[in-house]
N, C-alpha and C positions, 0 to 999 in steps of 0.2 A: 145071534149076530147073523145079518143076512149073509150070502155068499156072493160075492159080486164078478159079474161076467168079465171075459178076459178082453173082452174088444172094449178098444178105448172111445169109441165112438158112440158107445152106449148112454142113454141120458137117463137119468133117473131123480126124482125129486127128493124120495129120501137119502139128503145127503148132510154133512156136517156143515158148518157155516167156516170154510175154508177157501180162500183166496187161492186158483193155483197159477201159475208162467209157466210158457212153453216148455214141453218137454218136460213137466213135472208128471212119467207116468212109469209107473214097474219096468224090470225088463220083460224081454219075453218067457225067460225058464223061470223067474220066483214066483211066488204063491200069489192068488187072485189077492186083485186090489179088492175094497167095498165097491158094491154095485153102483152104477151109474154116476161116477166122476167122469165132468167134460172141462173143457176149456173155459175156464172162470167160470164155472158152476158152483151153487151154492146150496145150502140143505139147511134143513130146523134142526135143533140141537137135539135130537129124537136118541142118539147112539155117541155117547161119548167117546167109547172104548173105537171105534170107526175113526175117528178124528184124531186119539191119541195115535194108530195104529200108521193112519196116514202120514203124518207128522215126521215118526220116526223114520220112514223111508225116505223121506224127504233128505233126513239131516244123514242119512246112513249114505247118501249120493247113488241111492239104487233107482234112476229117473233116466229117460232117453230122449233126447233131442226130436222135436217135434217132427211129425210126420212131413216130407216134403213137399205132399198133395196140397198140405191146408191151407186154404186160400188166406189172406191177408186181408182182412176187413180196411176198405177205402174209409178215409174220413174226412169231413165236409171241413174246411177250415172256416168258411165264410158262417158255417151253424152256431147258430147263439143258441146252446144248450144250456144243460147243467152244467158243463164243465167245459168253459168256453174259453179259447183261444186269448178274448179281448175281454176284460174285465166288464161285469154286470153293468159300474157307473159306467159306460161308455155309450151304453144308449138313453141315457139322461140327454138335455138339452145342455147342458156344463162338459157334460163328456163329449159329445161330438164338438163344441165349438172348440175343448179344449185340442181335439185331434184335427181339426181341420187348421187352428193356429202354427202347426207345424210349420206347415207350407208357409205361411205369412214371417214366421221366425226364420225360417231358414234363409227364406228370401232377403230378407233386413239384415242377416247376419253376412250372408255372402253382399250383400251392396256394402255393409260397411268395411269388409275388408277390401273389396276393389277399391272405396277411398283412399284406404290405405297404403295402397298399392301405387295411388296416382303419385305422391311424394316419393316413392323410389326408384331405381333404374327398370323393374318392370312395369311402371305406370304407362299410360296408351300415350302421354305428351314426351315422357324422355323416350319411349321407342319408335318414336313417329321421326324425334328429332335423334338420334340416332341411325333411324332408318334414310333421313336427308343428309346425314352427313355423308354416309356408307357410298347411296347414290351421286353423291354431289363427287367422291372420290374418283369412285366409277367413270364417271364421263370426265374428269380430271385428268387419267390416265399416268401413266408414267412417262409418255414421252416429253413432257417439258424438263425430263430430267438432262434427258438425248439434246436436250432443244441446246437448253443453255450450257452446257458441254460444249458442244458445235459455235456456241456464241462465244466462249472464253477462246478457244482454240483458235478463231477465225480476228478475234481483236488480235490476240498473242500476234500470229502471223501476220498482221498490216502494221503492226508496231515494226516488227523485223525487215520488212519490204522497206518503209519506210525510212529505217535508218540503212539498208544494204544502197538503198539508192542514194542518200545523202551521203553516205562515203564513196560512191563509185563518185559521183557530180564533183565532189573535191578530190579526189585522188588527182595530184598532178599528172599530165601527160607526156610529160618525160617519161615517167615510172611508171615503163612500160605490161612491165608480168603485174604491178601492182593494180596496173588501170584494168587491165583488162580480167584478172582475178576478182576484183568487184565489179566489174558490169556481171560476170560471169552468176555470181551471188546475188547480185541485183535481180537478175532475170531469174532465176532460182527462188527466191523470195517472192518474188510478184507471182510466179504461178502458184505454189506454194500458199500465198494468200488467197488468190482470187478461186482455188478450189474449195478454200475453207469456208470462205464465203458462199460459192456455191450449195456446198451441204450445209450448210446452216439454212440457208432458205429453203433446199427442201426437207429439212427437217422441220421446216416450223410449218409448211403446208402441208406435212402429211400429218402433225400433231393438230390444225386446226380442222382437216378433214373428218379425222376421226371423232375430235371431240363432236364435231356438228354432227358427226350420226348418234353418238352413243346418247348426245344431249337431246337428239330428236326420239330416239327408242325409250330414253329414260322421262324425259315429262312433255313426249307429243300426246299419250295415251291421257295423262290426266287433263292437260289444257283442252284437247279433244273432248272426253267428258265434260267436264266443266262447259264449255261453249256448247255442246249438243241439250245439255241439259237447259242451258239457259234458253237455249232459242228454241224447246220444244215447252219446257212449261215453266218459264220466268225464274224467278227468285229460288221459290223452291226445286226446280230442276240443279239451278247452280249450286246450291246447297247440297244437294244429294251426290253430284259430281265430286265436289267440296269434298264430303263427307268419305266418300268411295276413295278419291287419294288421300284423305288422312289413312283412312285402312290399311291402304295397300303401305305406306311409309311406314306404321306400326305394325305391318309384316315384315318388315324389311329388316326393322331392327328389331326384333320381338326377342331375339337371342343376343344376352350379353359376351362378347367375347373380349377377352380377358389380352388377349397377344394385342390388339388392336390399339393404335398409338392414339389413345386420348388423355390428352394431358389434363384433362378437369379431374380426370379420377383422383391426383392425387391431393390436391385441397382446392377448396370449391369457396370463394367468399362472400360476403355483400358487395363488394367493388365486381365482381363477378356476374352480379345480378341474381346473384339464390337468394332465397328467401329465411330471414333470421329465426330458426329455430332453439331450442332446450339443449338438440345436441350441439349445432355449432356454438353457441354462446359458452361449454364444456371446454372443446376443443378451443376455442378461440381463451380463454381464460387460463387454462392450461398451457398452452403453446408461451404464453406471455409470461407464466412462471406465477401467477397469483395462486391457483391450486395446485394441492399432487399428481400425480399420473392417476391415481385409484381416487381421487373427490370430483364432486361434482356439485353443481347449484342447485338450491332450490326455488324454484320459481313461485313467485307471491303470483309477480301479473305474467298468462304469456305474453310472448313477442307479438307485437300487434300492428298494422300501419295504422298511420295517422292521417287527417285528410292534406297535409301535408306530404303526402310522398316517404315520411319516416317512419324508422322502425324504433319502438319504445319497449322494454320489459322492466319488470321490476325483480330485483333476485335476492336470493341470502346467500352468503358466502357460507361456506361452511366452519363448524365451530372452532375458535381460538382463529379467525382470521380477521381480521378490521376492517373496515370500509376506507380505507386510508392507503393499505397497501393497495386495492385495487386500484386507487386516485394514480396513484406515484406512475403505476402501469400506463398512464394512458397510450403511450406511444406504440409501446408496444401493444395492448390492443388494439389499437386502429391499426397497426399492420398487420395482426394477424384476421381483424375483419376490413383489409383491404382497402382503408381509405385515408380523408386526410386525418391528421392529428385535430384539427380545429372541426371535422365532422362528427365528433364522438362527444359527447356531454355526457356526464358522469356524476351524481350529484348522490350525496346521503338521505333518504325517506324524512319530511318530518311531522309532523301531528302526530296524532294517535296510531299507534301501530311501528313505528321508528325505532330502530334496532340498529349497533354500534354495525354488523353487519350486512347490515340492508343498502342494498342502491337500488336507484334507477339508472339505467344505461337509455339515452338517445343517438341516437344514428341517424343523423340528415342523408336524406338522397345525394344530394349533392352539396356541393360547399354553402353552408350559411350566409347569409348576408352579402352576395354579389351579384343580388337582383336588385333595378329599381328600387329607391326605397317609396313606400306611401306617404303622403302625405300626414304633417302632422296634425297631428288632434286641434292645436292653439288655435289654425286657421278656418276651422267650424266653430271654433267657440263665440256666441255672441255677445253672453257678459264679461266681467273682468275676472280676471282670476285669483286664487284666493295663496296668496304664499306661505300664508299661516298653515294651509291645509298641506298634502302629497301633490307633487310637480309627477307629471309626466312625464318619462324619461325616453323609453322606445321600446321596442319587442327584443324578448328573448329568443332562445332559437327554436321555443318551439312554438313560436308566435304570438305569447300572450305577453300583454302590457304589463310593463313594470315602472313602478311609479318609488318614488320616496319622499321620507320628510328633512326637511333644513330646519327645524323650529331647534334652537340650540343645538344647533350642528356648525361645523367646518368642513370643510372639502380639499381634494387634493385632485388634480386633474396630470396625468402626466401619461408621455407616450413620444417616442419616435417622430421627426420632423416631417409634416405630410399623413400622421398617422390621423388626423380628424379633429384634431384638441379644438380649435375654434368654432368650426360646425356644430362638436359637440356642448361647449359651452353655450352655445344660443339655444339651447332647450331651457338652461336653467335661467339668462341673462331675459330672454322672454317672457320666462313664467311671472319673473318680477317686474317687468315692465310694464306688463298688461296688468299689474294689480298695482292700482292709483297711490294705493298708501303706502307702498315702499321707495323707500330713498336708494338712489346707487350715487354709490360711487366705485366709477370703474379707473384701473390705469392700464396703459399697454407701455409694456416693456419693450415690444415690439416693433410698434412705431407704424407699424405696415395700415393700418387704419383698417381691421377689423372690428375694433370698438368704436369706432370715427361715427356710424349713424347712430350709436344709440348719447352721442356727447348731449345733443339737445332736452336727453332729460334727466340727466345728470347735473345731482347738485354736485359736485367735484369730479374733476376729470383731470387726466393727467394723460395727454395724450404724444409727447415729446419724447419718451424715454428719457426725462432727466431723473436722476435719484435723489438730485435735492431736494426736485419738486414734488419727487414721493413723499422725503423723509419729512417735508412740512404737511402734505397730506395727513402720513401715518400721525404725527402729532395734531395734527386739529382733530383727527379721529377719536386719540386717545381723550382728549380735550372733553368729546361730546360724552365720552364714554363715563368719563368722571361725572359728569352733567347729570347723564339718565340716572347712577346709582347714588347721587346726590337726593333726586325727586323721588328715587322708588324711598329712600331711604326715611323719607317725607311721609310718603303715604304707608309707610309699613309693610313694603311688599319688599319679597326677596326676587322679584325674576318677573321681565317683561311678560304679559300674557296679549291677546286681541284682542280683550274688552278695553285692557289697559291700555295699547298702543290707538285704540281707536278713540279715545275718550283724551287725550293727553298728545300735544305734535309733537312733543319732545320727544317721545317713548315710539314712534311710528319705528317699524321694521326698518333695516339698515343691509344693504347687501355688498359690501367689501369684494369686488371681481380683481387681480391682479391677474394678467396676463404676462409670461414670458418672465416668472420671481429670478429667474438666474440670472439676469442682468441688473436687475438691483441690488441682491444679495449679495452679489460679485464684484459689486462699485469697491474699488480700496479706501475713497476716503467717506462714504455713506452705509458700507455692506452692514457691519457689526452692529450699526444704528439701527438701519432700517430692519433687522432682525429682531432688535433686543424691543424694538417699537410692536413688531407685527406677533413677535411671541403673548405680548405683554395682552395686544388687544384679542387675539385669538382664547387666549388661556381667561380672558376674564368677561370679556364681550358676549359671551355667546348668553348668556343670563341679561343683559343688557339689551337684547335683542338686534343684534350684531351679529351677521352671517358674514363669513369670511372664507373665500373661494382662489385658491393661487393654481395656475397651471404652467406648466414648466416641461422642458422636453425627459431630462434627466432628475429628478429631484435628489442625487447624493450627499454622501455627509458633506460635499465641498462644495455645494450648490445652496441645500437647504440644509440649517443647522437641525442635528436630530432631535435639539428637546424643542425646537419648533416644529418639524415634520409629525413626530409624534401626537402631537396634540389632535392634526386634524385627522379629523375622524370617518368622513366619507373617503374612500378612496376608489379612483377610478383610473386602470389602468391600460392605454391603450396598445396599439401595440409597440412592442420592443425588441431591441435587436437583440438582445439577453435575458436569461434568466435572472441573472444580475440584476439587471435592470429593471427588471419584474417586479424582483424584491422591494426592490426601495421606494416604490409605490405603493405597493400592496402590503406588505409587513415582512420581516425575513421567514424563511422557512413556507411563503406559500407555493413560490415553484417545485419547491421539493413536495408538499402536499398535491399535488395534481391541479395548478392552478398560475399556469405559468400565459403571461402575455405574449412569448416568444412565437405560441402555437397558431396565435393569428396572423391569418395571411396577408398580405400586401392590396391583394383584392376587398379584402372587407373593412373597406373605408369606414369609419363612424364607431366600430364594431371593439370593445373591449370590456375587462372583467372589473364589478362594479362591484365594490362592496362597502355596504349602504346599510345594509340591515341583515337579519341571519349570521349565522355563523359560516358562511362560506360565501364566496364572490360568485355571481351571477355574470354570463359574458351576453349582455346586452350592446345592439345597438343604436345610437341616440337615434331618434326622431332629426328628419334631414329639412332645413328648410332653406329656399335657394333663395339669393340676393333679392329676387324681387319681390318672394314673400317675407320676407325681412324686413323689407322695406313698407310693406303693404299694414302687418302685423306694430312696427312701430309708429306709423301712422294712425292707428287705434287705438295705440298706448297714449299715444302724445292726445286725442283729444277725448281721452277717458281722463286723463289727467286734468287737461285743462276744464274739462267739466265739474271733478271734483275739487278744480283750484290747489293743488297740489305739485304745480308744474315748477321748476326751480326759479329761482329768480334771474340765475344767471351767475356768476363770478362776484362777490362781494369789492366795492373798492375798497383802498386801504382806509379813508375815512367810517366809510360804515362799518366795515372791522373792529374801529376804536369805539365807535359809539356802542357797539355789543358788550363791550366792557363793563360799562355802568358807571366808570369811575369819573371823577374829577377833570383830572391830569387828562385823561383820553379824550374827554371831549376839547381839551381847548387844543389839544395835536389834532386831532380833525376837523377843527375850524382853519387851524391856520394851512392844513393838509388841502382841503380846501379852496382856498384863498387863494394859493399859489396854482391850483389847477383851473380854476376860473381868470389869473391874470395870464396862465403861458396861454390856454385857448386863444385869448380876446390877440394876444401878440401872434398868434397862427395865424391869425385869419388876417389879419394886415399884412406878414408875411408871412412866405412856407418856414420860411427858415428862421421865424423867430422863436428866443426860449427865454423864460424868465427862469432863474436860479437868484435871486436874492430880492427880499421888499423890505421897506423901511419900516422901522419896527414902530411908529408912530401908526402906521396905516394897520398892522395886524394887530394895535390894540384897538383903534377903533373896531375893527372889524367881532371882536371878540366882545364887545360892547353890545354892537348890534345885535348879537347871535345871545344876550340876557347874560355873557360870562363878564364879570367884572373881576377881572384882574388887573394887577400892575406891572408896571414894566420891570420892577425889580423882580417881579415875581416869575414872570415871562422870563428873565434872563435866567433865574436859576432852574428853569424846567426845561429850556432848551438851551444846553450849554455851550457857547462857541469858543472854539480853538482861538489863538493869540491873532493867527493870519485872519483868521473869518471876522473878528472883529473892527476891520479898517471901515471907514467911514466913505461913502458912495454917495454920487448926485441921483436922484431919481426923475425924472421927465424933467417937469419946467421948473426944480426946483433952484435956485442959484447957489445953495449952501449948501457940501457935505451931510449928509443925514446918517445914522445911526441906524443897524439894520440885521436881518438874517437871514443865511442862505438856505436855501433849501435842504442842504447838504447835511446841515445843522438839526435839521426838524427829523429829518428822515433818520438821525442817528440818533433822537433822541427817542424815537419810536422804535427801532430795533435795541436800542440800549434797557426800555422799560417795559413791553412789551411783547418785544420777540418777533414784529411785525416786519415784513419788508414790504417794499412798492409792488 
């Protein structure tokens, strides 16, 4: 075994393969270590016994903390050695682009939280406008507090002048300590006043003083800027001005302080002008009582503007909650997002993806429907229109067209007096005008001659407000109605189609408009008629091809009977003064489902909930057209009709009425109907004031001769039958003997006695 020298500084190659750390060396008094151990020095495995020997001083802790001379070897951090700081792949072409991405990441990552940043009260737009409030306080001051203080004090005291002087002026001057004790108070009062007045003015010129410096030190600097900028390098100068006082205002308010009286902190809305986000729609949902304090929504669509100025989302309520309770809410959400009730639509998802919990919520900027309305669609249309197809009704609120079909439908139109019902009914009373092959017949209850332009092409019109001349309407109605299902019954069809109505005049489309039903229904001695008429053609017409359209202000059970209200089936309600009222248009229980007419405002003429199709009412407003496109529009109607010969004839007389009959008996009543109408004429025109009421019964059989009817006069008298009186015997012109004869009186009652007919 070698013997190894005692200096540690000694080097020596034969050494064992031994790793050693500072201070791994003997003390000074034990026995020599092996020869030349240094500072991480290493040896061939030449001497075991060396190596074990070392070892155990190691573990025996007989080692001394390194010498304080040894210098401390520098190390190159930037060296790509063997044993490098930065890993080998880092000087690849993937290594370095991946290191140098740092910079590019970190950058993106701090830009997207400054975004994020900009939506809250440290973003540069709320500290900028923070920072203008602060300023704007600033140069506000307090002294308009002093001002108007000095202002109340100074009225108080001319109020009291005034009346000290009205009592001194009447104090009698007898009453001597009296008079002179109120002038005393008089004069007292007046200066009193006129000092208060004095500090009051200069309390407000030393408040406008100040503001005008603090307002010149507070935005002379930026307008300065700004103007220096412009007039040394234009646009972009101004800009940079611009730009320099947004800065300095988002220095101003850079620090949120919390004492500081700003009332938005504590709820901020859309009526507010904030922007509809996830969490206010939370908060706003919550506050209304639809979730708990600890649920929240999930958002399908975010909150989005529309190019409309509105804000839409799509949301899920959360689980075991229904799209129905949120409906019932609406009030309450529109207050808690700050607007009106009638600005908020609220509707259930439907197609693919529809969920008992899913809504759309819409948020109008401002009130729906009390802009101009556009023009309607009808008045660009240049062919005719098709009734068989979808009428165009008007825009919803969030501006798209909403159309429906009347092909075996009824309709119910009702709303509040002034609420639009007429305007609105000329969407639909148009669509069918302008298309040649529909028959109307309209009546107005009303009287007011809102149906008056379209009488001319009407084959029935009832434009009087009588109800008898409805309740004969509603039966010649029902009359045709037997008719149609008479011929369909014919050809084997169960239900009018537009091959069928087009092929067949009998079968042509039919549109039933009553305006103002509650003055018919309400007649006492026609009401129950005219119902039990209008149920009858409702309930079975519509297969007939018979539309059938009633509008009315209130339609209640005492207005319209319920198992006739029921029946129809479009319902379109405008607005109402009640929920109530709501109801009874729309079906019961829609107000209570979040579908109440009452929510429509006063302003939104034309504007109500339409339910037509879906399972929920749609709040559209009709398509607006003014008198003179009315007038323009049935002027188009009238010669698309007369082009396809479809135009009415006119009012039937009572002769032609019988001759429609087919029978016998009818035509020889409309001969001698007649007869009589060609002799009273011929006595008109000799005088105003002539009338025939009776001709000899010898002349109305000739006449019935000539006309190919061969009858007799016994036969004549048992078809028109005269009373005891009617049968006295009368001279007629030149004749000199009593003749035998009948009055008209007689004709006319044997035609409402057999027929049903009146004049």
């Amino acid at each position: 075994m070698t013997e190894m020298p005692t200096d540690p500084s000694h080097e020596s190659t034969d050494l064992a393969t031994v790793t050693y750390v500072h201070g791994a060396w003997p003390a000074a008094d034990t026995s020599p270590l092996p020869a030349a151990f240094a500072l991480g020095g290493t040896a061939e495995t030449t001497d075991r016994a060396a190596v074990l020997e070392s070892a155990r001083w190691v573990l025996e802790g007989t080692v001394t903390p390194a010498p304080a001379e040894v210098e401390k070897t520098e190390v190159d951090l930037d060296a790509f050695d063997d044993r490098p700081l930065i890993p080998a792949w880092a000087k690849t072409p993937e290594g370095w682009a991946m290191y140098s991405g740092v910079v590019y990441r970190s950058r993106l990552r701090a830009y997207r939280r400054w975004v994020r940043r900009q939506r809250t009260d440290r973003g540069h737009a709320a500290q900028f406008k923070r920072g203008a409030r602060r300023v704007q306080d600033w140069v506000t001051g307090f002294e308009g507090i002093q001002t108007q203080a000095l202002a109340h004090q100074a009225h108080v005291a001319a109020k009291e002048a005034r009346a000290a002087a009205r009592a001194a002026r009447y104090t009698p001057a007898l009453m001597k300590n009296k008079k002179q004790t109120a002038l005393r108070e008089a004069d007292r009062t007046q200066t009193v006043a006129m000092q208060a007045v004095n500090a009051h003015k200069q309390a407000k010129n030393y408040r406008r003083k100040l503001r005008a410096l603090r307002a010149g030190a507070a935005y002379g600097p930026p307008l300065a800027a700004i103007s220096t900028g412009y007039l040394g390098a234009g646009a972009l100068g101004a800009s940079a001005g611009a730009l320099a006082t947004f800065a300095g205002g988002a220095f101003a308010g850079r620090e949120v302080v919390t004492e500081e009286t700003d009332w938005s902190a504590d709820w901020r809305s859309l009526g507010d002008g904030d922007s509809m986000s996830a969490p206010m729609l939370d908060e706003v949902f919550r506050r209304a009582k639809v979730i708990g304090a600890e649920e929240s929504l999930h958002m399908v669509k975010m909150p989005m503007l529309d190019a409309r100025g509105a804000w839409s989302a799509v949301i899920d309520l959360p689980p075991g909650i229904p799209a129905k309770k949120a409906m019932r809410a609406l009030s309450e959400i529109a207050s808690a997002l700050g607007v009106e009730d009638a600005q908020v639509n609220m509707v259930k998802t439907k197609g693919k993806g529809a969920r008992s919990g899913r809504l759309e919520i819409y948020v109008s900027k401002d009130l729906p429907f009390t802009e101009s309305a556009d023009a309607g669609p009808l008045l660009a249309l240049e062919a005719a229109t098709n009734f068989w197809g979808r009428i165009a009704i008007g825009p919803d609120v969030r501006g798209l067209p909403i159309s429906i079909s009347v092909v075996e439908r009824s309709g119910l139109v009702g709303g509040e007096p002034g609420a639009g019902k007429s305007a609105s009914g000329n969407v639909i009373l148009l669509a069918a005008a302008l298309d040649p092959r529909v028959i109307l017949w309209l009546a107005d209850g009303k009287a007011g001659g809102d149906l008056e332009p379209f009488a001319e092409l009407c084959e029935y019109f009832e434009g009087d407000a009588d109800p008898e001349a409805f309740y004969e309407m509603l039966k010649a109605a029902v009359a045709d109605m037997k008719a149609r299902y008479a011929l369909l019954k014919k050809l084997g069809k169960r239900k009018v189609t537009e091959e069928l109505a087009d092929k067949y005049p009998l079968l042509r489309q039919k549109l039933l408009w009553v305006d103002e039903l509650m003055f018919y229904t309400t007649d006492d001695e026609f009401g129950k008629k005219i119902t039990k008429l209008l149920r009858n053609l409702v309930s079975r017409g519509r297969a007939a091809g018979i539309v059938t359209f009633c509008a009315t202000q209130k339609p209640g059970s005492d207005v319209v009977d319920t198992s006739l209200r029921d029946l129809l089936s479009i319902r379109w309600a405008l607005r109402c003064t009640t929920p109530e009222a709501s109801d009874t248009i729309l079906g019961k229980g829609a107000a209570a489902a979040g579908y109440s007419a009452k929510t429509i405002e006063p302003e939104m003429r034309g504007a109500g909930l339409l339910w037509a199709e879906g399972s929920n009412p749609v709040l559209v407003r009709a398509d607006y057209y003014t008198d003179d496109q009315v007038e323009l529009l049935l002027k188009r109607a009238y010669d698309r009709r007369e082009a396809a010969g479809t135009l009415p004839d006119g009012p039937k007389t009572l002769a032609d009425q019988l001759r429609d009959k087919g029978e016998a008996d009818a035509d020889v009543l409309a001969v001698l109907v007649d007869v009589f109408d060609a002799y009273d004429q011929e006595a008109k025109e000799e005088d105003a004031t002539g009338e025939v009421d009776w001709l000899p019964g010898t002349l109305l059989v000739d006449a019935l001769k000539a006309a190919g009817l061969d009858i007799t006069p016994e036969k004549l008298a048992r078809l028109v039958v005269r009373e005891d009186g009617e049968k006295k015997k009368r001279t007629w012109q030149d004749s000199t003997s009593a003749l035998n004869g009948y009055p008209l009186t007689a004709v006319l009652r044997a035609v409402q006695s057999k027929y049903g007919l009146t004049a």
